[in-house]
N, CA and C of each residue as an Amber inpcrd file, in Angstrom:
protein
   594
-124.6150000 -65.9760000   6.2620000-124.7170000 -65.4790000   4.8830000
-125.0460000 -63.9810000   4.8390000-125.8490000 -63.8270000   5.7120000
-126.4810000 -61.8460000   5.8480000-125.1820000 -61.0590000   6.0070000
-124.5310000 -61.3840000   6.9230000-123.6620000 -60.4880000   7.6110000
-122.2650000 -60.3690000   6.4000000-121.8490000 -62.0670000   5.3160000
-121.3420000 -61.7650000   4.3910000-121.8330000 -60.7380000   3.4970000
-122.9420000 -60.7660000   2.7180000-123.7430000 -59.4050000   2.1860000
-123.6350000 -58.2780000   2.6950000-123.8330000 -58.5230000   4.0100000
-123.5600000 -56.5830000   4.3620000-122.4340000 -56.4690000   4.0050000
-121.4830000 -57.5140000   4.4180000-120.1410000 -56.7820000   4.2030000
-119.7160000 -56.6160000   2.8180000-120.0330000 -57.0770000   2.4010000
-119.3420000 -56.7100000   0.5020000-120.5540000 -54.9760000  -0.0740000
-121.6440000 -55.2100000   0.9340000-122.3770000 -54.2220000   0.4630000
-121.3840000 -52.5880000   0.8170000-120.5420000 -53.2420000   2.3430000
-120.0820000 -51.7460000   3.0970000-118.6330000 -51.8140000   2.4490000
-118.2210000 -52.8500000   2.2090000-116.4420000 -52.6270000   1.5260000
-116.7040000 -51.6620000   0.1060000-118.1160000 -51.8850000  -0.6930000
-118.2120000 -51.4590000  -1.9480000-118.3720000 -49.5810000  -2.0120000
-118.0510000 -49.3650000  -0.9360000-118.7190000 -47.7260000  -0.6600000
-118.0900000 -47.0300000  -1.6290000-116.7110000 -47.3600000  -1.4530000
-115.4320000 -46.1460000  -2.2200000-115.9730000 -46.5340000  -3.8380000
-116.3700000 -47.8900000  -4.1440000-116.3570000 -47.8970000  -5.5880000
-118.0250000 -47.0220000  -5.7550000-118.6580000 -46.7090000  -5.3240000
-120.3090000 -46.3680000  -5.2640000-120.1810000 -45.4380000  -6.4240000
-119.1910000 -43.7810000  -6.1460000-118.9840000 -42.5980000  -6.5460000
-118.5910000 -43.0190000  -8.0760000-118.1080000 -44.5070000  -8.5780000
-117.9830000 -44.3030000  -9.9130000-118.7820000 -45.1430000 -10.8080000
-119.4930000 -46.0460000  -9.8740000-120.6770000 -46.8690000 -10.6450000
-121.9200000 -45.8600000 -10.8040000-121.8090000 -44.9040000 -10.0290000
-123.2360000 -44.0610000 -10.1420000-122.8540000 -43.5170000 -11.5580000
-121.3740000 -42.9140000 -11.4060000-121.1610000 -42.0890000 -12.7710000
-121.6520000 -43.3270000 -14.2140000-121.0690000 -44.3980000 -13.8750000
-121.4520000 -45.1290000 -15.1270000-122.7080000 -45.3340000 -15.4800000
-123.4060000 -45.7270000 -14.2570000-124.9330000 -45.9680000 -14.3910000
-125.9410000 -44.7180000 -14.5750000-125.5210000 -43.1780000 -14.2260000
-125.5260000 -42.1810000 -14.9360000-125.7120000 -41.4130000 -16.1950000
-124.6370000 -41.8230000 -16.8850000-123.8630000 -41.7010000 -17.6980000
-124.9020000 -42.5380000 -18.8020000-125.1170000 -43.9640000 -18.6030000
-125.9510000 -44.6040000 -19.6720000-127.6000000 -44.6710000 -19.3200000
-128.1930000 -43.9990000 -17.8600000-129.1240000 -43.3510000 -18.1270000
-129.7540000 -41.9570000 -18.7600000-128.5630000 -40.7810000 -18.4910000
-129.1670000 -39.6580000 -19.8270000-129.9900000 -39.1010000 -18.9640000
-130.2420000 -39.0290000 -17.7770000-131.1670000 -38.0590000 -16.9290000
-130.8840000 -37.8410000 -15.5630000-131.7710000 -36.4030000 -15.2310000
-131.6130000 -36.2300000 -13.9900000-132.6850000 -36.3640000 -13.1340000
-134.0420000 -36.5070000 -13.5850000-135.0140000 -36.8080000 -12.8480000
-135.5630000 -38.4260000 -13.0400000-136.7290000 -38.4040000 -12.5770000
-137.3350000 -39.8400000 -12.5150000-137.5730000 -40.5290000 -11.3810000
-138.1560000 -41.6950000 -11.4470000-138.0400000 -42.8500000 -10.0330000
-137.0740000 -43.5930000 -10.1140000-136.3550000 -43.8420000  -9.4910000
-134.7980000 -44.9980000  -9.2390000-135.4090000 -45.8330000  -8.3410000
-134.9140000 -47.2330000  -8.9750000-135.4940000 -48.6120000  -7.7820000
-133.8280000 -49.2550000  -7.7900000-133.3220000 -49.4900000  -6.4770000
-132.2400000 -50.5020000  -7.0870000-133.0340000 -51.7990000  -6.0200000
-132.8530000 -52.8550000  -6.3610000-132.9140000 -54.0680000  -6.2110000
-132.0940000 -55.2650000  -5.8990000-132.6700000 -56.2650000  -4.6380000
-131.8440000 -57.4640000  -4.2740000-131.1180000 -57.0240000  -3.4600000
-130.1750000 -57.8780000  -2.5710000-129.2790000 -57.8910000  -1.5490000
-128.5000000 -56.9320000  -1.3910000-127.9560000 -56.6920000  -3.1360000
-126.5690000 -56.0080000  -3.2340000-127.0520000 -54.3540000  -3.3520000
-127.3410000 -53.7030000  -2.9750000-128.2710000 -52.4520000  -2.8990000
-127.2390000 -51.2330000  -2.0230000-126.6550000 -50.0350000  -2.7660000
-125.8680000 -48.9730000  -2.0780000-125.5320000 -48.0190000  -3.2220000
-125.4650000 -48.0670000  -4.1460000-125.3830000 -47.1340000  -5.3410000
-126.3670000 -46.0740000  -5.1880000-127.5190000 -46.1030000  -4.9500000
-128.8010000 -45.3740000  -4.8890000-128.6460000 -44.0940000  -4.3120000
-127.7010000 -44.2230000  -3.3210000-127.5660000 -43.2820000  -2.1050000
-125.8970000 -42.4720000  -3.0780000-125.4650000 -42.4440000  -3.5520000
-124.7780000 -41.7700000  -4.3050000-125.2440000 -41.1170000  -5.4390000
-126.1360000 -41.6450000  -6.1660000-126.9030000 -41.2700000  -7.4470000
-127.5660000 -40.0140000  -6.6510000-128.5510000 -40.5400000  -5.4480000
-129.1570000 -39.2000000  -5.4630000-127.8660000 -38.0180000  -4.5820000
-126.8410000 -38.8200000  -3.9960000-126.2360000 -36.9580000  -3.6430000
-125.4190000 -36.4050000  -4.9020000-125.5670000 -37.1890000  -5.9470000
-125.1560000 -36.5380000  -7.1760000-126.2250000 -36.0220000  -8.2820000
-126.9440000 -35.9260000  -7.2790000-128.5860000 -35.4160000  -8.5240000
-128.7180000 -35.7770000  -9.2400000-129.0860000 -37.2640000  -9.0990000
-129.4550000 -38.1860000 -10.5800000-130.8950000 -38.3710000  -9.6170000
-131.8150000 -38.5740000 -10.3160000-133.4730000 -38.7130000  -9.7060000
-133.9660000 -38.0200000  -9.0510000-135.5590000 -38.1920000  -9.0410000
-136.6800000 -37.3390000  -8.4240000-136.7450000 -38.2560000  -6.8420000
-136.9620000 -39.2760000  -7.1060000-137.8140000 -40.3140000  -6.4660000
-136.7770000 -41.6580000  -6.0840000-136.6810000 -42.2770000  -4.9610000
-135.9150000 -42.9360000  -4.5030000-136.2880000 -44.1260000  -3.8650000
-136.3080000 -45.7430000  -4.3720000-136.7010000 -46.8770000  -3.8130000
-135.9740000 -48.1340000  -3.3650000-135.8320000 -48.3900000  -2.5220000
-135.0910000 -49.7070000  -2.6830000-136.5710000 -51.2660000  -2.3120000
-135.8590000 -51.8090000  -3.5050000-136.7420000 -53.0920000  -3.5130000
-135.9330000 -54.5080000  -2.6090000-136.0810000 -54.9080000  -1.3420000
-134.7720000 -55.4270000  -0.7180000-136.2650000 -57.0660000  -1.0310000
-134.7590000 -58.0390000  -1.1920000-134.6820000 -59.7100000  -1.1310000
-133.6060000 -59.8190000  -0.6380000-133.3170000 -61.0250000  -0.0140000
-134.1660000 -61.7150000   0.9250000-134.9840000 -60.6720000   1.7960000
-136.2800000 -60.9020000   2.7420000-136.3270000 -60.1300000   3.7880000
-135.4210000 -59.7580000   4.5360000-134.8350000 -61.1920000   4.9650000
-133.9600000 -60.4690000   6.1700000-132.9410000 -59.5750000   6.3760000
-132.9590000 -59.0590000   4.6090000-131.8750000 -57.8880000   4.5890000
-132.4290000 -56.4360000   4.9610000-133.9480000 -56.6330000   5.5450000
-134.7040000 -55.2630000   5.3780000-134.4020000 -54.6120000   6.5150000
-134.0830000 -55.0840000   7.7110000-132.9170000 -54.1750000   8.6100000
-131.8070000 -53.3440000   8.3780000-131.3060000 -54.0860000   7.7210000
-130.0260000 -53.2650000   7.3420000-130.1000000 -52.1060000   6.5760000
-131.1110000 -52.2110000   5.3410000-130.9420000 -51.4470000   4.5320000
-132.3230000 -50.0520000   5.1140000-133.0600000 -50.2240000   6.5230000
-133.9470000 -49.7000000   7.1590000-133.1770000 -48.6690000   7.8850000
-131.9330000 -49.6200000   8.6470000-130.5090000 -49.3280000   9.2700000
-129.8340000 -47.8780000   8.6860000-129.4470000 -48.5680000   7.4610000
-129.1760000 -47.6250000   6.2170000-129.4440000 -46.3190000   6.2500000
-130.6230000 -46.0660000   5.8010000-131.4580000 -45.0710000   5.5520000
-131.3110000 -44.0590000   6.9280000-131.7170000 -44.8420000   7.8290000
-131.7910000 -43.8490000   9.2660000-130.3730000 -43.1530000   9.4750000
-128.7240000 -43.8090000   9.2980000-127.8760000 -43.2090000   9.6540000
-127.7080000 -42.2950000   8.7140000-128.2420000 -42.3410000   7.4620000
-127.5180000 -41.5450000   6.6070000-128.6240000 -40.3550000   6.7690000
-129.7720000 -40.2540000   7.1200000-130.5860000 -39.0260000   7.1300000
-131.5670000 -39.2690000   5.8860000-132.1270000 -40.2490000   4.9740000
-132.5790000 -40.4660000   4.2730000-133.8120000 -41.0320000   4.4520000
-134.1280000 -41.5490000   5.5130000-135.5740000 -41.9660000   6.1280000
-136.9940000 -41.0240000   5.1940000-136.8230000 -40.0200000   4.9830000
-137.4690000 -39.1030000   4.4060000-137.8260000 -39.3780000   2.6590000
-136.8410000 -39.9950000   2.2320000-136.1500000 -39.5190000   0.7040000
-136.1220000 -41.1570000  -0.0210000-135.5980000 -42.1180000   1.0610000
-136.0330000 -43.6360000   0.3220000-136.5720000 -44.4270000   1.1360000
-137.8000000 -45.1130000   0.0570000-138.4470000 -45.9050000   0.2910000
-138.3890000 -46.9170000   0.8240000-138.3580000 -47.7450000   1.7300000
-137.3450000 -48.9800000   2.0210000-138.7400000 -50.4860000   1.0760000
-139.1000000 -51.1450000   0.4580000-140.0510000 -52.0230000   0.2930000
-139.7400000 -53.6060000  -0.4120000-140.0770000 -54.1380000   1.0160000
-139.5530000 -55.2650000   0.8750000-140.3300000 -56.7170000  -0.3170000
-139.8380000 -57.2580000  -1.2470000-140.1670000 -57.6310000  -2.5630000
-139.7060000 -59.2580000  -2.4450000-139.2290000 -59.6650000  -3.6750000
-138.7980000 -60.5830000  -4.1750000-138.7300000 -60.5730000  -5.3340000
-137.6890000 -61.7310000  -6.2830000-136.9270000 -61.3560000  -7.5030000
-138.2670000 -61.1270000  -8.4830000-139.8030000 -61.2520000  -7.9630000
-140.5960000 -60.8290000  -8.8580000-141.2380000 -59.5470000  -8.9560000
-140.5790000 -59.1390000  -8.1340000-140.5870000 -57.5110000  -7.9930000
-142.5320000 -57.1620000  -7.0940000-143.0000000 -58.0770000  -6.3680000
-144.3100000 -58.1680000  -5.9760000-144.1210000 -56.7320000  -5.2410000
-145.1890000 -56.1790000  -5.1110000-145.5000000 -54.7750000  -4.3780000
-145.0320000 -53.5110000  -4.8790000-144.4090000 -53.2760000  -6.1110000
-143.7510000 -52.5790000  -6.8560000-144.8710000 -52.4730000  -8.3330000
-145.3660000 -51.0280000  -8.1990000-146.3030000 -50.9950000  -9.5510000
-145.9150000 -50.8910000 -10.4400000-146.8240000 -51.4260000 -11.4800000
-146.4180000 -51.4520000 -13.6820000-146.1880000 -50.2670000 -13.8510000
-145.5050000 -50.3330000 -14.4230000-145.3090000 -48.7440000 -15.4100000
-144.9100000 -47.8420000 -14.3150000-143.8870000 -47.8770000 -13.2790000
-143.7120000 -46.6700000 -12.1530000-142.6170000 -46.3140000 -11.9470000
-141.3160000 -47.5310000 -12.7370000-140.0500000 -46.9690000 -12.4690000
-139.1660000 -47.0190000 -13.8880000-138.0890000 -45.5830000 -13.9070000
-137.8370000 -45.1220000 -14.8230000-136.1730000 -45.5130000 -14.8660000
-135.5770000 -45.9060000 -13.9770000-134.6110000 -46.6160000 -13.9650000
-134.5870000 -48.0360000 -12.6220000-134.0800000 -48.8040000 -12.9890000
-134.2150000 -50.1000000 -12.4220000-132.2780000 -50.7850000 -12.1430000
-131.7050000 -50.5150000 -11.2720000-130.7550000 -51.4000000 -10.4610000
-130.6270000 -52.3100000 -10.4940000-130.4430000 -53.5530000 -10.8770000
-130.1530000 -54.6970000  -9.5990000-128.5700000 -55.3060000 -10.2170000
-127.8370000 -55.2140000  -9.0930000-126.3140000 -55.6070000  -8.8750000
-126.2880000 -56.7810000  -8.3600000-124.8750000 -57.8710000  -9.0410000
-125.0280000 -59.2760000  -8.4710000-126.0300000 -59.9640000  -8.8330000
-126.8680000 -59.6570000  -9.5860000-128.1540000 -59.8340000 -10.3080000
-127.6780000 -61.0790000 -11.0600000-126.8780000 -61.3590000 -11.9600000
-126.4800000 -62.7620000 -12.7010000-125.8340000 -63.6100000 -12.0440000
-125.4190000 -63.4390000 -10.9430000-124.2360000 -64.4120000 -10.0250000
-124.3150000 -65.5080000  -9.2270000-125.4080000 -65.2470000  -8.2870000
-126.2640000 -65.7640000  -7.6670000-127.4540000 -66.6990000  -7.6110000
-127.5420000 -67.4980000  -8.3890000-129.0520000 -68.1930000  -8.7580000
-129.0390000 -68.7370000  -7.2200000-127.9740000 -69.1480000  -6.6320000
-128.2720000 -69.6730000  -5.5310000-129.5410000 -69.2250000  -4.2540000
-129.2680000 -67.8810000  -4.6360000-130.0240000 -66.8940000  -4.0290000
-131.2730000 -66.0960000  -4.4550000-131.2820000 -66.2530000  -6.1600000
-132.3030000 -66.2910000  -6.5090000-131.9440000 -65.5290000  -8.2250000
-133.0640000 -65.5930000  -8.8630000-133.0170000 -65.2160000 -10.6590000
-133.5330000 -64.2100000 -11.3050000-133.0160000 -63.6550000 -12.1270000
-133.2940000 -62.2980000 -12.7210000-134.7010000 -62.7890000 -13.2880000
-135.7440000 -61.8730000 -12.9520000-137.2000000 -62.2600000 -13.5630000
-137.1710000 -61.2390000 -14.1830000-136.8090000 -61.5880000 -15.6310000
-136.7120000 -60.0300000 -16.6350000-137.9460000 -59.5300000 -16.9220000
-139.1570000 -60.6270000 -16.7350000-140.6790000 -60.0680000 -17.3120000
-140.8920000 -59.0380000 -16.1910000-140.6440000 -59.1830000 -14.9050000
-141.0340000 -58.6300000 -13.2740000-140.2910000 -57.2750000 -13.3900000
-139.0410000 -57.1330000 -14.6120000-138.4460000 -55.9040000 -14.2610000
-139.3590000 -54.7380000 -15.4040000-139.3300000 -55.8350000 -16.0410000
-139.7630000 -54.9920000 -17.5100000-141.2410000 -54.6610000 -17.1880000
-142.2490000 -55.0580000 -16.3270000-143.2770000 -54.8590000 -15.5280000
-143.1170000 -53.8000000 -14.8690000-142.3900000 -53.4110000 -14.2750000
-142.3440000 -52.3580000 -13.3110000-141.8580000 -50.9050000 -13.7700000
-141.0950000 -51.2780000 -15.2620000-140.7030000 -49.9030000 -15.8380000
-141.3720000 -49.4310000 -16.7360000-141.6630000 -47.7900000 -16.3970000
-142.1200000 -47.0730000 -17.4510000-141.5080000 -47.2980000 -18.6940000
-142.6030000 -46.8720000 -19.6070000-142.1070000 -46.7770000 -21.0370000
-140.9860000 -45.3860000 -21.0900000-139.9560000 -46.2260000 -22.0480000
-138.6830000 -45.2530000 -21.9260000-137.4350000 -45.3510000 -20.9690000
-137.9980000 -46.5810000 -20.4240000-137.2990000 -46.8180000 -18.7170000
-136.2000000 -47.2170000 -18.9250000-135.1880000 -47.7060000 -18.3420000
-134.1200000 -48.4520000 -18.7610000-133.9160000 -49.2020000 -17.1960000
-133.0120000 -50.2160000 -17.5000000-132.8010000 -51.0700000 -16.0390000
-130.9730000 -51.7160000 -16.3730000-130.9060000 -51.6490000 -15.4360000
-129.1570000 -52.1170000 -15.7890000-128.8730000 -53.2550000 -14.8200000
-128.7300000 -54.3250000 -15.2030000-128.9990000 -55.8260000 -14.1640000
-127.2270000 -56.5380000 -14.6720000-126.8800000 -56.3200000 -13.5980000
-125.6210000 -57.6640000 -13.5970000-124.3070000 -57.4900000 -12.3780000
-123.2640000 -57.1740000 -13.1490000-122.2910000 -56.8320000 -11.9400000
-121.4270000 -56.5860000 -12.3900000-119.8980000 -55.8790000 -11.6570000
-118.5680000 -55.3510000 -11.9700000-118.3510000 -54.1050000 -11.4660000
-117.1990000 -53.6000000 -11.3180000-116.8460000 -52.3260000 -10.6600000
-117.6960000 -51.1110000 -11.5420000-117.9760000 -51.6240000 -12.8620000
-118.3180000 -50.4490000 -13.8540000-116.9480000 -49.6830000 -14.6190000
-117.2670000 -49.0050000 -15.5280000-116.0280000 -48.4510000 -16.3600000
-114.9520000 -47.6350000 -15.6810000-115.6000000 -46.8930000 -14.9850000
-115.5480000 -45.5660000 -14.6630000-114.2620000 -45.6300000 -12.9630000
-114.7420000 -46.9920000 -12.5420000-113.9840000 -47.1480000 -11.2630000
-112.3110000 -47.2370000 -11.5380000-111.6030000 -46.4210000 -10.7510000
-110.2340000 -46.5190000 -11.4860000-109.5280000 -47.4350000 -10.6420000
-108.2760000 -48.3870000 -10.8450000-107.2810000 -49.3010000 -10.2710000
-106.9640000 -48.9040000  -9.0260000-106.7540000 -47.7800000  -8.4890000
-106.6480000 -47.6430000  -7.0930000-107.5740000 -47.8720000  -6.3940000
-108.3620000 -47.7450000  -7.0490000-109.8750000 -47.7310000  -5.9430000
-110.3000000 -49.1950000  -5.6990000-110.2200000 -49.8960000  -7.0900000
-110.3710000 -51.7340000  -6.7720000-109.3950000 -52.1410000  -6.1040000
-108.2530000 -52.3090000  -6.0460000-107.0180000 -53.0550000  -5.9300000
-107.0340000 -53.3030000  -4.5140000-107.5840000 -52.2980000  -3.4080000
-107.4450000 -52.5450000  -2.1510000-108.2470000 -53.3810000  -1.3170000
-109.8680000 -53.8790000  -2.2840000-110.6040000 -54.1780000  -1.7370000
-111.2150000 -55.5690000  -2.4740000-110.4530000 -55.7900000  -3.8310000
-110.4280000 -56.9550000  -4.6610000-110.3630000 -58.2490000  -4.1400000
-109.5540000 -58.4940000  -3.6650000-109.2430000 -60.1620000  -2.9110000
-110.4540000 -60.3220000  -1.9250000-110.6300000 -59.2000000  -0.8910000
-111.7980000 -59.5460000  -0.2320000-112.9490000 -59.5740000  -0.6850000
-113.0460000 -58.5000000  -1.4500000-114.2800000 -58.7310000  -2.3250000
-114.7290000 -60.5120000  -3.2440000-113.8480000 -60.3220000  -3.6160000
-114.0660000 -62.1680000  -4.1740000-113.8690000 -62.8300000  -3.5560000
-113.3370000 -63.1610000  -2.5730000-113.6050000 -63.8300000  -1.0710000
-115.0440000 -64.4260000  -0.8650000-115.4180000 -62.5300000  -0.5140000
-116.7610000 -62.9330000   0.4130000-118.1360000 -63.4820000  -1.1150000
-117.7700000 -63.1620000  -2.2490000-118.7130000 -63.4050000  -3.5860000
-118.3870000 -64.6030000  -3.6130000-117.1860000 -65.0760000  -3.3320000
-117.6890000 -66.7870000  -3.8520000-118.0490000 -67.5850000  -2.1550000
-117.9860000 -67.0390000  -0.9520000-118.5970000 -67.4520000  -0.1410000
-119.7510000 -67.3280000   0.1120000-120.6100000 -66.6580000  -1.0190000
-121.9610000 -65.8040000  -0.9150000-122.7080000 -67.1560000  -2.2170000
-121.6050000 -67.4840000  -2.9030000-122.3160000 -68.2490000  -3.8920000
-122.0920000 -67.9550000  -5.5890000-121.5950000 -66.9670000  -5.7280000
-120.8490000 -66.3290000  -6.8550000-120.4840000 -67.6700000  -8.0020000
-121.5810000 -67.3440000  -8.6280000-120.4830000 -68.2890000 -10.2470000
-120.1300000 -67.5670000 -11.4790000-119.5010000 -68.4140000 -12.2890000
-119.0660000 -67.4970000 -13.2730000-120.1720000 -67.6040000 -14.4680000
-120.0810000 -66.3840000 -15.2920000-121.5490000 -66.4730000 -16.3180000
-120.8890000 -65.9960000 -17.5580000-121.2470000 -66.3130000 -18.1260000
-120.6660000 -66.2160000 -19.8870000-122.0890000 -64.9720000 -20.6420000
-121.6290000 -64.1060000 -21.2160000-122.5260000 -63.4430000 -22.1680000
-123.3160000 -64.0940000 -22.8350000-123.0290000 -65.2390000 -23.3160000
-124.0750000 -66.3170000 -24.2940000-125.2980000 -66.7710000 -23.1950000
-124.7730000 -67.2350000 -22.3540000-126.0480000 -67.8710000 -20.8800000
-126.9580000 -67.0900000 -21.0470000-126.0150000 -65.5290000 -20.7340000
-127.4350000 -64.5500000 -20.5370000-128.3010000 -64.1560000 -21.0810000
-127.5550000 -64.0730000 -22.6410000-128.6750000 -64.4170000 -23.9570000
-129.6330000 -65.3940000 -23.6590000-128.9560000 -66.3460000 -23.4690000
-129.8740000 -67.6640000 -23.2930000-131.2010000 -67.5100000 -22.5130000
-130.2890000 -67.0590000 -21.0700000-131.8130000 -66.5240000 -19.8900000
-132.7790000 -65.9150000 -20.0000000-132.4480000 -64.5490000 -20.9400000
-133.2420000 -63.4490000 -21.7380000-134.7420000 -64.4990000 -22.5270000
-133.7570000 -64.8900000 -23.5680000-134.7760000 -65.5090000 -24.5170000
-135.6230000 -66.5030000 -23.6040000-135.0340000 -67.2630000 -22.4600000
-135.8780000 -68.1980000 -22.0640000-136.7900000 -67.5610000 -21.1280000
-136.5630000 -66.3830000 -20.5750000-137.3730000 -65.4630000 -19.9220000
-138.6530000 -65.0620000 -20.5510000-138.4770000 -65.1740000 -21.7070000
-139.3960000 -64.8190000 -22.3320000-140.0530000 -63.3760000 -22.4120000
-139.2970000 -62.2910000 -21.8740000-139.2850000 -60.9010000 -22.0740000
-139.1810000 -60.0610000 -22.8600000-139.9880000 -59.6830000 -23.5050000
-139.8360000 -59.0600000 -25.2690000-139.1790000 -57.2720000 -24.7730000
-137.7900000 -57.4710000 -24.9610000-137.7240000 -56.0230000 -23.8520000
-136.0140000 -55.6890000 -25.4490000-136.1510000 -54.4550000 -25.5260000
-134.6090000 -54.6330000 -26.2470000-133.5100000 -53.8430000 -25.2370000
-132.6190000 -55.2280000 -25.2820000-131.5190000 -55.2540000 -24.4890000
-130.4510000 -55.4350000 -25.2020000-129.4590000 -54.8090000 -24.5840000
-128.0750000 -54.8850000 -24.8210000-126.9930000 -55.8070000 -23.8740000
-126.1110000 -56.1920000 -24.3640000-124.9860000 -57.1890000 -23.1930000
-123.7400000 -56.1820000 -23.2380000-123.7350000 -55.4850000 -22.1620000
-122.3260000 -54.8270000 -22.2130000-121.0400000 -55.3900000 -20.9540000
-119.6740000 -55.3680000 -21.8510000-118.6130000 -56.2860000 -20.9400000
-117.6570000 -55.4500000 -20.5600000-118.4000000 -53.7000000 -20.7990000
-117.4390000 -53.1020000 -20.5080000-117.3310000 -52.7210000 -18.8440000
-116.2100000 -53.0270000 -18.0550000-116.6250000 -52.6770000 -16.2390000
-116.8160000 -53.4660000 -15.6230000-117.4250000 -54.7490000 -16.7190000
-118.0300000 -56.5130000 -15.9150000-118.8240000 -56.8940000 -16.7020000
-120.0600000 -56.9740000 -16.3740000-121.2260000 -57.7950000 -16.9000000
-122.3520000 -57.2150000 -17.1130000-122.8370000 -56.8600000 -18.1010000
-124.5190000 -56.0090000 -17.4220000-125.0740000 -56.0740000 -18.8620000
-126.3280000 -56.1250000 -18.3520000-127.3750000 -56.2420000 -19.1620000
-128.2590000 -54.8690000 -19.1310000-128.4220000 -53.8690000 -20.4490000
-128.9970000 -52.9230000 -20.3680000-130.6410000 -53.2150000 -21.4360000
-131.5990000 -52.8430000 -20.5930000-132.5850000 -53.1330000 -21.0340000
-133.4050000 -52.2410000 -21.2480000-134.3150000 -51.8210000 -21.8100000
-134.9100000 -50.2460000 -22.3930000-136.3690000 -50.8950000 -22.6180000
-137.4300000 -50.4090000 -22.3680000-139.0130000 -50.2600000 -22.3350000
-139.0780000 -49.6420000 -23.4120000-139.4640000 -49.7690000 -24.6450000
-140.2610000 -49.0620000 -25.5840000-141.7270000 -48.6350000 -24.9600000
């Protein structure tokens, strides 16, 4: 199962340069703390060589992905710059009020692997924060860039555990989460849930 994850994590590289722009784009800043979160974790490292954030974290689940993404860091020269800290979907070891944007990709797909704890995200973000939780190439990724890596990509997602989720569910999850957070459901790019800290 690990070695499927890495690999959808390393096929996703070429799309990275336009999910940052999207996830960018509907954060509105250039500084702050960035956490991305869970398995699916590689956007981070584009955001910051495009000067989006101050501060750089990755929150990795399962453990045993904390090699890789330790791995990560060292080839790219980033050992310095991100945090590597290993968590779970309740975001444990990660302080209240400390992060100003919040990641997590593949975030709705997976229960197999584990569940969006919206109170655990909304815990961890500053007021003003925003967090962007779900999945899809994003708007911004253009047809050449998916088309080559599509079939495998859904390959290895439904060998990973991948189901399909309806916008209403996630309503559903929200409210049953019990997270008083105001969020948005956007279907533009895929799936994602944008959530904002008053």
């Amino acid at each position: 199962m690990l070695n499927l994850i890495q690999e959808i994590d390393q096929l996703w590289e070429p799309v990275y340069p336009f999910l940052a722009k999207h996830i960018a784009e509907s954060y509105g800043r250039n500084d702050g703390v960035i956490l991305e979160i869970g398995p699916f974790c590689g956007v981070i490292y584009t955001l910051m060589a495009q000067g989006v954030g101050s501060s750089f974290m990755i929150g990795v689940f399962p453990p045993e992905m904390t090699p890789f993404f330790n791995d990560g860091v060292h080839k790219k020269g980033l050992a310095e710059k991100i945090s590597i800290i290993e968590t779970d979907q309740s975001l444990n070891g990660i302080q209240e009020n400390s992060i100003d944007l919040v990641i997590f990709r593949g975030a709705l797909f997976f229960p197999s692997l584990f569940r969006v704890d919206y109170q655990a995200v909304n815990r961890v973000m500053k007021s003003g924060g925003i967090a962007m939780i779900g999945g899809g190439f994003g708007k911004c990724t253009p047809p050449e860039v998916i088309r080559p890596i599509a079939e495998r990509s859904k390959e290895l997602n439904l060998k990973i555990g991948k189901i399909e989720v309806t916008a209403e569910q996630v309503k559903d999850d929200i409210k049953a989460g019990g997270a008083l957070v105001d969020c948005k459901i956007v279907l533009e790019g895929g799936l994602w849930v944008f959530l904002r800290k008053g």
